[in-house]
MARMAR-885662 format. One record per residue (C-alpha): x, y, z. Coordinates in Angstrom, 1 decimal, always signed. Example, Ala and Ser with C-alpha at 12.3 -4.5 7.8 and 13.67 -1.06 7.14 Angstrom:
% MARMAR-885662
REC     c1     c2     c3
REC  +12.3   -4.5   +7.8
REC  +13.7   -1.1   +7.1
***
This chain:
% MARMAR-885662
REC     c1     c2     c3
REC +152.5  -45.0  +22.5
REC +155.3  -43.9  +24.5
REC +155.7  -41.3  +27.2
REC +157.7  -38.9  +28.4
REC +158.3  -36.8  +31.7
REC +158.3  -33.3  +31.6
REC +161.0  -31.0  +33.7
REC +162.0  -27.8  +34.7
REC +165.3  -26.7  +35.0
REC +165.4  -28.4  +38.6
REC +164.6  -31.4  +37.5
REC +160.9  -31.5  +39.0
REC +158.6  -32.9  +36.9
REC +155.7  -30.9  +35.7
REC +153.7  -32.8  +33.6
REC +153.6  -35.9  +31.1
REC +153.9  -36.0  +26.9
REC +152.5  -38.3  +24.9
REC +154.7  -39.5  +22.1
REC +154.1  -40.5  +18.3
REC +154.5  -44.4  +18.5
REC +154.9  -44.5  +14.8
REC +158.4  -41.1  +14.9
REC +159.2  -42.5  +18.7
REC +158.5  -46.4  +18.8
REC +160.0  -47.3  +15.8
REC +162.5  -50.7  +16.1
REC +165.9  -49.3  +15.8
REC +168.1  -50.7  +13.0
REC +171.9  -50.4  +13.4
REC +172.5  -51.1   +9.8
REC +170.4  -48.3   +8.7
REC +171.9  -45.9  +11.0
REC +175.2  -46.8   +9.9
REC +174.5  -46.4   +6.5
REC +172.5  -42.9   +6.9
REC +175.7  -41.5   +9.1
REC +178.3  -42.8   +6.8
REC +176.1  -40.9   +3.9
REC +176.1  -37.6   +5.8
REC +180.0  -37.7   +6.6
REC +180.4  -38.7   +3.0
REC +178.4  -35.3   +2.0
REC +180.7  -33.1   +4.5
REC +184.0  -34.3   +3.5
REC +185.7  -31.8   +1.6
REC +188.0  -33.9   -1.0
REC +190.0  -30.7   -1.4
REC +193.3  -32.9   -2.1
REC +194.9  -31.4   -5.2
REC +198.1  -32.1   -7.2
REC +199.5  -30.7  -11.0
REC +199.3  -32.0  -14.3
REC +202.3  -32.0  -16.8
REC +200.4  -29.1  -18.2
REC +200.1  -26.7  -15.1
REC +203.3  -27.6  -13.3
REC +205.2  -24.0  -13.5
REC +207.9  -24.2  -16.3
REC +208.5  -26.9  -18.9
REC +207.8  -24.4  -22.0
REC +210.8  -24.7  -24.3
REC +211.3  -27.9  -25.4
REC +215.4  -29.0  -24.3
REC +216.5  -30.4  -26.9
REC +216.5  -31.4  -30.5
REC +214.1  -34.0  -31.4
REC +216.6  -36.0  -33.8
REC +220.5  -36.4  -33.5
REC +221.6  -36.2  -29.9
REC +221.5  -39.8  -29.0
REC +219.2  -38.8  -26.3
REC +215.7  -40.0  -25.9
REC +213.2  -37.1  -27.3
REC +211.4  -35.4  -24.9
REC +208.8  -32.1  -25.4
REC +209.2  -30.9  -21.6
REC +211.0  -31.2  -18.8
REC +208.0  -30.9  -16.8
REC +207.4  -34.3  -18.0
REC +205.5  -37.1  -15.0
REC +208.8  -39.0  -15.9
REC +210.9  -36.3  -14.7
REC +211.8  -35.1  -11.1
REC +209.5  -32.0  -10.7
REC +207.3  -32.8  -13.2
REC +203.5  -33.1  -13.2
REC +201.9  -36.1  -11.7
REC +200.2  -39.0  -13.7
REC +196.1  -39.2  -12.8
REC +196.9  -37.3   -9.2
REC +193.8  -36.5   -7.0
REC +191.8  -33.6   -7.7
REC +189.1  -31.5   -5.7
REC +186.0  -33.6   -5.6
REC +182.9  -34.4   -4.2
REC +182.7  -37.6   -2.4
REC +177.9  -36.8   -1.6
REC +176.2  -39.6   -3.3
REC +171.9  -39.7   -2.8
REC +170.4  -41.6   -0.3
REC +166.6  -42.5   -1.0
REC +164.3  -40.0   +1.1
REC +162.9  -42.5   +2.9
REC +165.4  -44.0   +4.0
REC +166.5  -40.7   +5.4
REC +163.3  -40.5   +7.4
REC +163.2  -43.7   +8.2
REC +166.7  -43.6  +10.1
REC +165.8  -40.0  +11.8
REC +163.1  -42.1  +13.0
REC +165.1  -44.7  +14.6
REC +167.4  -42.3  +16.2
REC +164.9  -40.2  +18.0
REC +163.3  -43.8  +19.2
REC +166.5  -45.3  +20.1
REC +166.7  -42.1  +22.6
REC +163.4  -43.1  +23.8
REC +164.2  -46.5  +24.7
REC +167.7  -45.9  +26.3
REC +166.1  -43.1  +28.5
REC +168.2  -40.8  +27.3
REC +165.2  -38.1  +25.7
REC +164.7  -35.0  +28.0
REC +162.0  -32.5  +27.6
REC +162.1  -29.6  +29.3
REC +159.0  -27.0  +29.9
REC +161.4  -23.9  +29.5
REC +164.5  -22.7  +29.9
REC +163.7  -19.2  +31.9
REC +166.9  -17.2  +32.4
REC +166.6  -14.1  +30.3
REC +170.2  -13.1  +30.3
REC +173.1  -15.6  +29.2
REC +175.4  -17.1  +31.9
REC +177.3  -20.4  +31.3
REC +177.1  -21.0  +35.3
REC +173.1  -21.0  +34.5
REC +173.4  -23.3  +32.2
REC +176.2  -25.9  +33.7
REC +173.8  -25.6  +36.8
REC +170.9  -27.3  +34.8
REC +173.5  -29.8  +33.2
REC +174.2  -30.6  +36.8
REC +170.7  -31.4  +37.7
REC +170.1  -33.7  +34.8
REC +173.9  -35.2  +34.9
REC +174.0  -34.1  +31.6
REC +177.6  -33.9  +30.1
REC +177.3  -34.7  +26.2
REC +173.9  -33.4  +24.6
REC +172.0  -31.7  +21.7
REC +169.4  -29.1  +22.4
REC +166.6  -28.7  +20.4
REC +164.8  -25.2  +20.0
REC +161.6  -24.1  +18.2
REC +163.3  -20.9  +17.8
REC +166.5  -19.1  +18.2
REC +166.9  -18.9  +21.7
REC +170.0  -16.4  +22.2
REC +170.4  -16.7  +25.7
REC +170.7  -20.5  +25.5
REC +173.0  -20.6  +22.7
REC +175.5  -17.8  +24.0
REC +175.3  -19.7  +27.6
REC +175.6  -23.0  +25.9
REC +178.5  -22.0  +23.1
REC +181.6  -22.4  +25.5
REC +180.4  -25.8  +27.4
REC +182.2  -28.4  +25.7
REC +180.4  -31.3  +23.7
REC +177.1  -28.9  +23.9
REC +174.9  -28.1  +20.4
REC +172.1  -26.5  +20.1
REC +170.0  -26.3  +16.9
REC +167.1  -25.9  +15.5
REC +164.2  -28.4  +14.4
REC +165.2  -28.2  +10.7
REC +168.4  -28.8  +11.3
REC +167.8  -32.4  +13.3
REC +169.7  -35.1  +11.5
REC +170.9  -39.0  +12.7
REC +174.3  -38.0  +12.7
REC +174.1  -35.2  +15.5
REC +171.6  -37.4  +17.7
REC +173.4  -40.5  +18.1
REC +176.9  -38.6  +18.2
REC +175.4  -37.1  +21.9
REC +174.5  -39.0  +24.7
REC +170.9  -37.1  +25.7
REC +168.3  -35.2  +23.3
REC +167.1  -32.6  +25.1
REC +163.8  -30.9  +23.8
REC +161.2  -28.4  +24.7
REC +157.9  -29.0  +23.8
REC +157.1  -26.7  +20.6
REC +160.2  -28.2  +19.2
REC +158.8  -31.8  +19.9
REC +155.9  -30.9  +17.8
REC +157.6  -29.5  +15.1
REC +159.4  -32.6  +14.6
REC +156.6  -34.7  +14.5
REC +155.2  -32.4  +12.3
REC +158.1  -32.8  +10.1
REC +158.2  -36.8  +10.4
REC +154.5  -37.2   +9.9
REC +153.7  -39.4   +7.1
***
């Protein structure tokens, strides 16, 4: 069963947690990780790319000429794909490029994620975070204790004064527990948590 320091803002530790072996001591996979993140950046893209058919390029309505007896090929419209201006031929359309991704699988990576920060040290749990009015010097003083530059902060609750202190700090996120996914761990070098938000996510994760 793994464990885990607990810190105040100054980095003194204040007491020990006791972690889920079976959410936080899981063997990490890369394959599985890869495979969960390229499934969530699959679900965000937009696929917004858009061109015209024949049939909704602007113009094209009377037909040019004659069918028979000009010597010409017929055609119906000059908005034709084989004309210049014309519609295009199978062209990309708005689309969604989400496919599923078995649930357990899902779990299973979240699993490895929070475990992988585990093992590389890289899991901070802090007891509070006291300031009651937002100041981003507060809260680039605390990433100075920790030598914290890239992390994601986990909240049991919306936590205003972290979030407005923490919005204009570059590579910073803070979120909720519902909101934890592989994709948001791994792309941040340190988890940072506070205790009610570890036990909601083991909560979530239990089997």
């Amino acid at each position: 069963m793994p464990t885990v320091d607990i810190f105040n803002i100054d980095k003194e530790k204040v007491g020990e947690l006791d972690l889920k072996g079976d959410i936080f001591g899981v063997e990490v996979e890369g394959h599985l990780l890869h495979e969960v993140v390229t499934w969530q950046l699959a679900c965000r893209r937009g696929g917004n790319a858009s061109t015209k058919t024949r049939g909704e390029a602007r113009g094209g309505g009377r037909k040019p000429w004659r069918q028979k007896g000009t010597g010409r090929a017929r055609v119906g419209s000059i908005r034709s794909p084989l004309w210049r201006g014309g519609g295009v031929v199978f062209g990309p359309k708005p689309r969604s490029y989400a496919y599923t991704l078995p649930k357990k699988v899902r779990r299973l990576a979240l699993k490895m994620a929070l475990s992988s920060k585990v093992a590389n040290g890289q899991l901070v749990v802090l007891d509070s975070y006291p300031f009651e009015a937002p100041k981003t010097k507060d809260f680039v003083k605390v990433l100075e204790n920790f030598d914290i530059r890239k992390a994601l902060f986990i909240t049991s609750e919306e936590n205003r004064v972290l979030e407005l202190s923490a919005r204009n700090v570059p590579y910073i996120q803070v979120m909720l527990p519902q909101g934890l996914n592989v994709y948001d761990i791994l792309r941040h070098d340190h988890l940072v948590l506070f205790p009610p938000a570890l036990a909601q996510i083991e909560a979530r994760l239990a089997p």
